[in-house]
N, C-alpha and C positions, 0 to 999 in steps of 0.2 A: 520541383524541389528534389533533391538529393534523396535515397534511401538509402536506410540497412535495417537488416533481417534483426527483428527481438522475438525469444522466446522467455515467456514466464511459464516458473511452475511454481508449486505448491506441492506440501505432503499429497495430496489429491492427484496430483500428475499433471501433465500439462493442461494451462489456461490458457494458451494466447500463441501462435507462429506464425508471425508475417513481417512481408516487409512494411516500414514505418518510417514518418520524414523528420518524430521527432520520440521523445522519453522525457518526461519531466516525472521525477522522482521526491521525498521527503523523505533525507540522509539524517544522520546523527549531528552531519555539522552542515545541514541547513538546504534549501532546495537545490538541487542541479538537474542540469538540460542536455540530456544527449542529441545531439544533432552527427549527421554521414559526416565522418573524417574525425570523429573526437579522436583524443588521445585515448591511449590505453589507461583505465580507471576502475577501481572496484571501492567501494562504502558501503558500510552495514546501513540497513535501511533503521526511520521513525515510525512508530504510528504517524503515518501522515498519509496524505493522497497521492495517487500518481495519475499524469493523462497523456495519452497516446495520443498522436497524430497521426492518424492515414488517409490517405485519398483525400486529403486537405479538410476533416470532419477528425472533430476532437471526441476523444472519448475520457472520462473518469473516471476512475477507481479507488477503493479505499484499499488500505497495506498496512501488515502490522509487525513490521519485524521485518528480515532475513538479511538477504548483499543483492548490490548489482554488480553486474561487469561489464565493462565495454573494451575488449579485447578484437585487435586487428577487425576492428570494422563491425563487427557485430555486439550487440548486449543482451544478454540472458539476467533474467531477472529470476531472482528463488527468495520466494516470500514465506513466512508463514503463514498468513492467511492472503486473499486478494479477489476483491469483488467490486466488480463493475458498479458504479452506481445507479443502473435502471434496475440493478440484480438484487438489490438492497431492499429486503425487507421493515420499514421504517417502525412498523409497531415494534415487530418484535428485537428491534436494537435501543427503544424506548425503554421498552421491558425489561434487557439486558439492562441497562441503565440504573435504571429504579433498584433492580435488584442490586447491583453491585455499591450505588449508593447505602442500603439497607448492611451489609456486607462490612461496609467501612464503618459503618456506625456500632458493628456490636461486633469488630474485632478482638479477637483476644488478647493481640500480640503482633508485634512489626510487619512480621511474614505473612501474616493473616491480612493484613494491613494491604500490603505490596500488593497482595496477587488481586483484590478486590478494587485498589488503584489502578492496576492495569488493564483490569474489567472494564472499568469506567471508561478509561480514557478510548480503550478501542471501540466500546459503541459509540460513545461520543463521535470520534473518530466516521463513522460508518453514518450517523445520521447528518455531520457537516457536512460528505461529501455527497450525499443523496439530495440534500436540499442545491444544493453548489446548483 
């Protein structure tokens, strides 16, 4: 199968540079699949999963936020957060959990609200794709 070269980063600096036969990502408006020869493409990323194909061995990841681009044959991904799922600490995204549910319960106010909804949803996020 066909490749092309993905780099991901993160505020933390690079995660990931190799060539790869595939990218499936979770966009704002829903999955998509880079495969060698996409068109030219960029989409702000969901909390959702993504999984790399290399050497015909699939890998997973959880992602919480940023863009991707698939420009002239290659895709660079820049996330805000992004962790492989063997990398996933499963208590401690349980924990996160509990906490931000606690969080949502004795908000004061919307914003207070928001930031402890989007707590949630990103461990949640982290322990779907850990079990995946």
């Amino acid at each position: 199968m066909k490749q092309f070269h993905l780099e991901i980063v993160t505020p933390d600096g690079l995660v990931y540079d190799s060539m790869v036969e595939s990218l499936l990502v979770s966009t704002d408006d829903g999955d998509v699949e880079f495969l060698a020869g996409h068109i030219d493409y960029m989409a702000s990323l969901a909390i959702g999963r993504a999984r790399i194909k290399a050497n015909g061995e699939s890998k997973l990841a959880s992602i919480s936020g940023g863009f991707v681009t698939f420009v002239k044959g290659d895709a660079k991904l820049v996330a805000i957060t992004f962790e492989f799922a063997d990398a996933i600490d499963v208590k401690r995204a349980e924990a996160a959990a509990q906490r931000a549910k606690e969080l949502i319960s004795s908000a004061k106010d919307s914003r207070a609200e928001q930031v402890a909804v989007a707590k949630l949803k990103r461990a949640l996020n982290r322990i779907n794709v850990a079990n995946m």
